[in-house]
C-alpha positions as CSV (number, residue, x, y, z in Angstrom):
1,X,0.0,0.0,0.0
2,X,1.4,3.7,-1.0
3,X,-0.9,5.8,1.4
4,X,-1.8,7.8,-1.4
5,X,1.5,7.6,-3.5
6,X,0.7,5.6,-6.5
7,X,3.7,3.5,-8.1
8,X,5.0,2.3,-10.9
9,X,4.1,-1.1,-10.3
10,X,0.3,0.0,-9.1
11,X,-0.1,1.9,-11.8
12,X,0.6,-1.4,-14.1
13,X,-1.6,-3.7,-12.6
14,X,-4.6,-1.0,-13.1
15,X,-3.5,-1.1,-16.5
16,X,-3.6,-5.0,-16.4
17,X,-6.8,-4.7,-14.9
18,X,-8.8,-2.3,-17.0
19,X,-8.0,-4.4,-19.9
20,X,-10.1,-7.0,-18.2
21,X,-14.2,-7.1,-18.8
22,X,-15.5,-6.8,-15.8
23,X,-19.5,-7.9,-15.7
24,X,-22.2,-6.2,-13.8
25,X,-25.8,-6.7,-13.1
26,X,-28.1,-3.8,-14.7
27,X,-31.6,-3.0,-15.3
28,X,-30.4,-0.7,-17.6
29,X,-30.3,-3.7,-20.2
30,X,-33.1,-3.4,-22.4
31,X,-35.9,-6.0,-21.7
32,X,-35.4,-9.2,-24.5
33,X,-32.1,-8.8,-24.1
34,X,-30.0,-10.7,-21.5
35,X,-26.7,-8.6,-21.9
36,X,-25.2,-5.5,-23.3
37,X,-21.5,-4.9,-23.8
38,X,-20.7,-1.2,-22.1
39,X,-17.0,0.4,-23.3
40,X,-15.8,3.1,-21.9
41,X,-12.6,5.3,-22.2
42,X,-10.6,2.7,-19.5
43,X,-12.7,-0.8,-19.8
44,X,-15.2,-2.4,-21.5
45,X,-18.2,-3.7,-19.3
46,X,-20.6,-6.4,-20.0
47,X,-24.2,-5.4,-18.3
48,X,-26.5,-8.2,-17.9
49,X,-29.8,-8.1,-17.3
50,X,-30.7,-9.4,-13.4
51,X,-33.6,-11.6,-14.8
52,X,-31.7,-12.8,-17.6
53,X,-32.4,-16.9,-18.6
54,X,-29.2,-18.7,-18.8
55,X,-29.3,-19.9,-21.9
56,X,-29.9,-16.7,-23.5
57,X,-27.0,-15.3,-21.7
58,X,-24.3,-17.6,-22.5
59,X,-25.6,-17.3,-26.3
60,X,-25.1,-13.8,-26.6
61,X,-21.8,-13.9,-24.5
62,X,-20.5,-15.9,-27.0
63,X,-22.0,-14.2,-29.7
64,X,-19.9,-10.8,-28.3
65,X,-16.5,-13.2,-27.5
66,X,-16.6,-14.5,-31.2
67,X,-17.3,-10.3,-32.3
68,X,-14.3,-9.3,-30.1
69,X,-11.8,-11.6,-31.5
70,X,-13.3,-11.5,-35.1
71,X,-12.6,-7.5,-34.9
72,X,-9.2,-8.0,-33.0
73,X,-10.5,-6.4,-30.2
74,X,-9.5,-9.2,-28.2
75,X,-6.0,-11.4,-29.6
76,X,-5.4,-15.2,-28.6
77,X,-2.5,-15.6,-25.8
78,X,0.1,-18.2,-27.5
79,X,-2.1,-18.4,-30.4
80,X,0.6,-20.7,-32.0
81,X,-0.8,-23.5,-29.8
82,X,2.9,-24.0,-27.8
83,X,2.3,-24.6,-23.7
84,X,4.6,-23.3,-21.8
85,X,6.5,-26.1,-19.6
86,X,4.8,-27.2,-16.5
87,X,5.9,-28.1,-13.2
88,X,5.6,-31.8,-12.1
89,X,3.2,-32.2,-9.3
């Protein structure tokens, strides 16, 4: 903690974690839809209705996952299909 003095380092991992969706119950959505994605200048938010059925949801989650890689809004981690070693257990 920085009691007010923000870091390098804390600055970084607000970086790392604005570039992650971060989901939030709305009644904002519009009713027939069970989620909305939401960007704004720092992150990109994914409302979803509170009375949203589930199968609706993850159908239109993946609907927006396939739009944000199709665009290249979001790009595969070690899209080359390598693993990194792992330790044995």
């Amino acid at each position: 903690m920085s009691h007010g003095v923000r870091t390098e380092t804390e600055d970084e991992a607000n970086q790392a974690l604005a570039a992650v969706p971060q989901v939030v119950i709305s009644d904002l959505v519009p009713e027939g839809r069970a989620l909305v994605p939401v960007q704004t200048s720092d992150r990109l938010y994914i409302a979803v209705r509170p009375d949203a059925e589930v199968k609706q949801l993850v159908q239109e989650l993946n609907d927006h996952i396939q739009h944000a890689y199709g665009t290249g809004l979001v790009v595969p981690y070690n899209a080359d299909g390598e693993t990194r070693p792992r330790p044995t257990v």
